[in-house]
C-alpha positions in Angstrom: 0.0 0.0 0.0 2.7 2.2 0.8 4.3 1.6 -2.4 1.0 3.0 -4.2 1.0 6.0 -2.0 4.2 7.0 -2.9 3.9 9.2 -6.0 1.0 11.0 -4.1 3.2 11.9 -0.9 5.8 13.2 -3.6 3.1 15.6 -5.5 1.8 16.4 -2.0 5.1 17.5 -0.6 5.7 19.4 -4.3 2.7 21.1 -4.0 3.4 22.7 -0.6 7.0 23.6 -1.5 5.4 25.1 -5.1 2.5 26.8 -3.3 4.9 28.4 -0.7 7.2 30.1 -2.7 5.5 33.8 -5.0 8.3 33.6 -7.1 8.0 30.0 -8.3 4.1 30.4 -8.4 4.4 33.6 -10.7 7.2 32.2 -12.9 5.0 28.7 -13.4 2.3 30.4 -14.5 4.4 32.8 -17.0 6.0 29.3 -18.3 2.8 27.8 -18.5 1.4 30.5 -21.1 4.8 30.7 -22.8 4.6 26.9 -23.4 1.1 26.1 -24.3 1.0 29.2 -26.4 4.1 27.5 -28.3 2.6 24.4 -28.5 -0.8 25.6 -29.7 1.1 27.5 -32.2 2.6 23.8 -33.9 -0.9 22.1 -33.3 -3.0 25.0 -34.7 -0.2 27.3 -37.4 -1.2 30.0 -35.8 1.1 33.2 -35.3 3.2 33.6 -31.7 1.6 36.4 -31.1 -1.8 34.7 -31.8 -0.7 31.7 -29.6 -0.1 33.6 -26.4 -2.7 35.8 -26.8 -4.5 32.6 -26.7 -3.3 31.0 -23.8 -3.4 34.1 -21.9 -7.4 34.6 -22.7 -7.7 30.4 -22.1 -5.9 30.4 -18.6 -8.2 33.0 -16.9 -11.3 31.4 -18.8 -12.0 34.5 -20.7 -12.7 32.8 -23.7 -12.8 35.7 -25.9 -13.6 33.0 -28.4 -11.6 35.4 -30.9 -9.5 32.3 -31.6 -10.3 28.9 -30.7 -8.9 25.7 -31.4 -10.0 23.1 -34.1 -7.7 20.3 -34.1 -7.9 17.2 -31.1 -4.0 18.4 -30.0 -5.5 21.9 -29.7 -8.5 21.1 -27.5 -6.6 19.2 -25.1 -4.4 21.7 -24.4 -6.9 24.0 -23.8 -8.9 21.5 -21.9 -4.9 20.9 -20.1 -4.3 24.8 -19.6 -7.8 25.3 -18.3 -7.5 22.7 -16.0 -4.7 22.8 -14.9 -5.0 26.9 -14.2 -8.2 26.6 -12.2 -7.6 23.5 -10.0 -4.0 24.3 -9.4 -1.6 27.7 -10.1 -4.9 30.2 -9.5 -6.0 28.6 -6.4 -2.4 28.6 -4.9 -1.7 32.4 -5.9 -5.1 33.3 -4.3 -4.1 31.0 -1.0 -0.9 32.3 -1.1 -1.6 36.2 -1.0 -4.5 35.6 1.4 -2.3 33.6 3.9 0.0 36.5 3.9 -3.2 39.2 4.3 -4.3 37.3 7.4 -2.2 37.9 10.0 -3.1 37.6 13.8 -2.4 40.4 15.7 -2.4 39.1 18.7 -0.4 36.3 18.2 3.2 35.8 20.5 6.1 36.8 19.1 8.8 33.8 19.9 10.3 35.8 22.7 7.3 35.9 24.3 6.2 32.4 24.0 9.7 31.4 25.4 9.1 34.0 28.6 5.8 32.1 29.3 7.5 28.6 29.1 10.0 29.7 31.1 7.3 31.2 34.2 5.4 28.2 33.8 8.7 25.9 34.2 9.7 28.7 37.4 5.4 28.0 38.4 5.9 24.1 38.1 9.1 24.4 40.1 7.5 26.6 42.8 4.1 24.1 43.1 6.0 20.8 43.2 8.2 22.5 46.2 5.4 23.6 47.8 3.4 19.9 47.5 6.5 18.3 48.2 6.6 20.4 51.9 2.5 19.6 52.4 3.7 15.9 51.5 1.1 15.7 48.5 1.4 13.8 45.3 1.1 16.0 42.4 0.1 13.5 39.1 2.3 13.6 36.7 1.6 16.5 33.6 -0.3 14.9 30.6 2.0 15.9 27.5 0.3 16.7 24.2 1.6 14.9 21.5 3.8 17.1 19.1 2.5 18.0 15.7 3.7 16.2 13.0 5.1 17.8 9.5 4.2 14.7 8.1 0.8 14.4 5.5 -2.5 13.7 7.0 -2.8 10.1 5.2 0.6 9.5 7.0 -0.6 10.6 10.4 -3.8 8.7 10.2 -1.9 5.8 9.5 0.3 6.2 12.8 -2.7 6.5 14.8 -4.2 3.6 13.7 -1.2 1.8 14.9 -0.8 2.8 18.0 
């Protein structure tokens, strides 16, 4: 099973390298017009210019329907481009800028988070002293389980072993 999973965990961890980086999303979708509008230009003999005008009115699904292919290799790249442009490169530009828009205020700033750790380690410290004086048991803290980097179908695997 594993084995079959593979290529998926590969495009998975692609995809969140490819989606995390502006520069490799905007560049990817400039390629992708540059090379279907070369390739509709063999399937179709239509002009460069033509071509990428094309591909650039295809990708945002325009559809100006000013030119439009007519041959089966033609349709499929459109059919490819269109796809591929809505499911994928649009969806991770749109995520990418919005993730970057949000941005909680009031979230700690790593100094801070390492200040409270350390007043909670001085609290624990102070509490255990103090039970240890009154002569109670304190139970032992329950330990959240770290998060893992590793893709959910991974994870859910790992639980179901435990």
């Amino acid at each position: 099973m594993d084995a079959l999973l593979l290529p998926f965990r590969w495009i998975y961890r692609g995809l969140v390298w490819f989606a995390n980086s502006p520069r490799t999303l905007i560049v990817s979708y400039l390629l992708m017009i540059v090379v279907a509008g070369v390739l509709y230009s063999q399937a179709e003999h239509k002009s460069a210019a033509d071509s990428v005008w094309w591909a650039v009115v295809t990708a945002s699904t325009v559809g100006y329907g000013d030119i439009s292919p007519t041959s089966f290799a033609g349709r499929f790249l459109a059919a490819l481009l269109i796809s591929t442009m809505v499911l994928l490169v649009i969806p991770l530009i749109t995520a990418h800028f919005a993730s970057r828009l949000i941005v909680d205020d009031d979230a700690f700033e790593h100094a801070e988070q390492e200040e409270l750790k350390a007043d909670v380690r001085r609290l624990r410290a102070l509490v255990e002293e103090l039970a240890a004086r009154q002569g109670i048991d304190l139970p032992e803290p329950v330990r959240p389980e770290p998060p893992s980097p590793a893709p959910p179908w991974e994870r859910r695997r790992r639980r179901r072993r435990r």
